[in-house]
Structures are given as structure tokens and as C-alpha cells.
N, C-alpha and C positions, 0 to 999 in steps of 0.2 A: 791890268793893274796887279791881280795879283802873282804873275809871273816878274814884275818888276820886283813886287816885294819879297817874292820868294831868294831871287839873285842878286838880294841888295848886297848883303855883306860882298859877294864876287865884285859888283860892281866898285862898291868903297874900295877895296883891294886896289881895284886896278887904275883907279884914278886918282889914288897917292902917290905922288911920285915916287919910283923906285927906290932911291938913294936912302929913301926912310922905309921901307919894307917893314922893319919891324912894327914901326907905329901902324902901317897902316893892315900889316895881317891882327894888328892887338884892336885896330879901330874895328876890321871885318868880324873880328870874333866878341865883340860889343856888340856890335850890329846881329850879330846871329842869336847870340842869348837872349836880348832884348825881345827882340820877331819870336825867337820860342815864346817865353815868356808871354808874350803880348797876346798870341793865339792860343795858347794853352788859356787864360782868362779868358778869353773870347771863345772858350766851348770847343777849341777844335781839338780832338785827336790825334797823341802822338804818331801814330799812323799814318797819321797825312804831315806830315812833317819830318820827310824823308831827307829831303833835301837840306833842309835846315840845320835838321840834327847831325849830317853829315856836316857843314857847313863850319858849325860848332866847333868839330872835332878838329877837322882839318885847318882852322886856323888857329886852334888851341896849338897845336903841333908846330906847324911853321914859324907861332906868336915865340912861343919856346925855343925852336931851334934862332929864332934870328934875333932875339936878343943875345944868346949865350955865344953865338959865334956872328956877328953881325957880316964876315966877309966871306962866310959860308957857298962856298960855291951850291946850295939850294936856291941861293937867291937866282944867278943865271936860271936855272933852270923851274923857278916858280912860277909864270905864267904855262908851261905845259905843265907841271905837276899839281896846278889849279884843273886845266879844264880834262886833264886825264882823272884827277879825282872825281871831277863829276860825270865823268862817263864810266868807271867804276861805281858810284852811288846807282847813278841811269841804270846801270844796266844790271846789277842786282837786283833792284826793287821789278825788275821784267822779269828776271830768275825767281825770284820769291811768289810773283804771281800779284804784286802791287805795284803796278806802274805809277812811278812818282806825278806823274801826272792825273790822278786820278783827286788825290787832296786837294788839287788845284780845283779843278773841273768839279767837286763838290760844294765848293764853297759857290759856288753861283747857279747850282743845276738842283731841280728840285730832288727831295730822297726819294721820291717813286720812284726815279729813273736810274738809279746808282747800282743797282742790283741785275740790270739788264744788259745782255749779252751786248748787245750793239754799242751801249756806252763803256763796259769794258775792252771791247774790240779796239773804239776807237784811241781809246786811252794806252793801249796796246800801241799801234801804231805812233800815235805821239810821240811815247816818251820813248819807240824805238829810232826816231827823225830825233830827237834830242843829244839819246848814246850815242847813234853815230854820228853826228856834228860837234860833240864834245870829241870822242875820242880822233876824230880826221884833223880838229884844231889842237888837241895834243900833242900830233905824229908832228904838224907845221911849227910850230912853237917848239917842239923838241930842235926839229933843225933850225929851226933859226935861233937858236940859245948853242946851239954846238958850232956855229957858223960866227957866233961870237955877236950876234943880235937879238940877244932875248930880251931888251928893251927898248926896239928901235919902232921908228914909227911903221916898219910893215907886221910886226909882231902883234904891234895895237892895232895896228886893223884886220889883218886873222883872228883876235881877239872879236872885237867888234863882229865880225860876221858868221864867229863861232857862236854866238848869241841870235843875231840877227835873220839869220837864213834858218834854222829851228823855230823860232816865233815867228817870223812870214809864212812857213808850212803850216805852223798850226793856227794859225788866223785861218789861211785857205782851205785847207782840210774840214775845220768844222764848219766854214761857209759852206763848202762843197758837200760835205753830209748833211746838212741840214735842208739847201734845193734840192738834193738828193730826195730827203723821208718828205719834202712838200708835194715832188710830183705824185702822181697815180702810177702806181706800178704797172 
């Protein structure tokens, strides 16, 4: 759940139909202030809302450019310049030494365990399966918006699996870590 609500605003984004982009990067960017907002009251730390605050920005910008030029050629190229920005976001927050998944992964792990090597490790890995499935569905979405398909139905399902196959790894991964620390060593 909370990875859904993390990628709400992307999702809104993407499930607007194209032809209105601007409404719908102005609906994403409602959506992102709102989820700050909401968690920020809810105790959480702007630190762990890496994603978000990115999120924020990045539709603040687009919301901008695609009113003021609606035929903007960003629009073609908005679904890679989405999940290229969060593979830019990803992969700083691994540079800075706070894997964005780490705000996620607190909000439901107790704070004894926050501080420990193996839960940063893991969170390390994570949100490295993340950057590089954002950034691999950016390179695919760039050709297919130069190919003259950045809104076709194979775009939306690179889309779909640039989400999908990052969240199937870390379902399994922490399953797998976790039979993992059950056995006896």
C-alpha cells in the first residue's frame, strides 16, 4: 500500500488521457502536495519523502510547461521524461546514501531495526531494482515517443511493467530475506 501511495500522483498522470496532459500533470501535482501534506501531519519526515517531493517538482514543471505551450513537443516525450525522472530521483537518494526506499520500509518496520546494517543493505538493493527499472523503461519510452508512439498501447504497457517488475522484486526480495534471517545459519 504504501508504494501505491507513494506513485499515486505517476499513476494519475498516466491514466489521464493524454490529449489533456495538462490537466492531468495539474491533477498529479494535487495529488503529490496533498500525500506530502497528509504525511507530513501524519509525523512522517521530510526525508522519507523523497519520492514525493520529487514528484511535486516534477509535475509542478511539466503542469507549467503544458499549459503555456499545450502542443509542446514534452508532451511526446512525457512518459520517458516521467520514469527517467524517477530514475534520476532513485538514484540520488542511493548517491546521497538514503535509498528512497527506505521511508517506505519505515513506515511499517519497527525503529529498532532502522538503524541496522542489514535493513539498510536491503533497502540498498531495493531502490537499486527500482533506478534501474525506471531508468531501462525511460531508454523504451524514449524510443517509442521518437518512433512516433509515446502514447500507444505498447508504451502503456512498458509503462505498466516499469512499475510492475520493481514491486514483484521487492515483494520477493523481502520474502526471500526474511526465510532467509528465519533459517539457522
Amino acid at each position: 500500500m504504501s508504494y501505491l501511495r507513494t506513485f499515486l500522483p505517476w499513476i494519475v498522470f498516466a491514466v489521464l488521457p493524454s490529449g489533456s496532459w495538462q490537466w492531468g500533470a495539474l491533477a498529479a501535482l494535487v495529488v503529490a502536495v496533498a500525500l506530502i501534506g497528509q504525511q507530513v501531519r501524519a509525523g512522517v519526515g521530510l526525508e522519507a519523502l523523497i519520492i514525493e517531493l520529487g514528484s511535486a517538482a516534477f509535475f509542478a514543471v511539466l503542469a507549467a510547461i503544458a499549459f503555456t505551450d499545450h502542443d509542446s513537443g514534452v508532451h511526446d516525450y512525457s512518459g520517458a521524461l516521467s520514469s527517467g525522472t524517477l530514475a534520476v530521483i532513485a538514484g540520488a537518494s542511493l548517491a546521497i546514501g538514503k535509498p528512497f526506499t527506505l521511508g517506505i520500509a519505515k513506515r511499517t518496520t519497527p525503529r529498532e531495526l532502522w538503524e541496522l546494517k542489514p535493513f539498510i543493505r536491503i533497502n540498498v538493493v531495493i531502490t537499486a531494482a527500482w533506478t534501474a527499472a525506471f531508468a531501462l523503461t525511460a531508454l523504451a519510452l524514449a524510443f517509442e515517443a521518437h518512433a512516433g508512439h509515446g502514447h500507444s498501447t505498447p508504451a502503456t504497457l512498458v509503462q505498466i511493467a516499469g512499475f510492475a517488475v520493481p514491486m514483484v522484486f521487492t515483494i520477493r526480495y523481502v520474502a526471500h530475506v526474511q526465510a532467509k534471517a528465519g533459517q539457522p545459519a
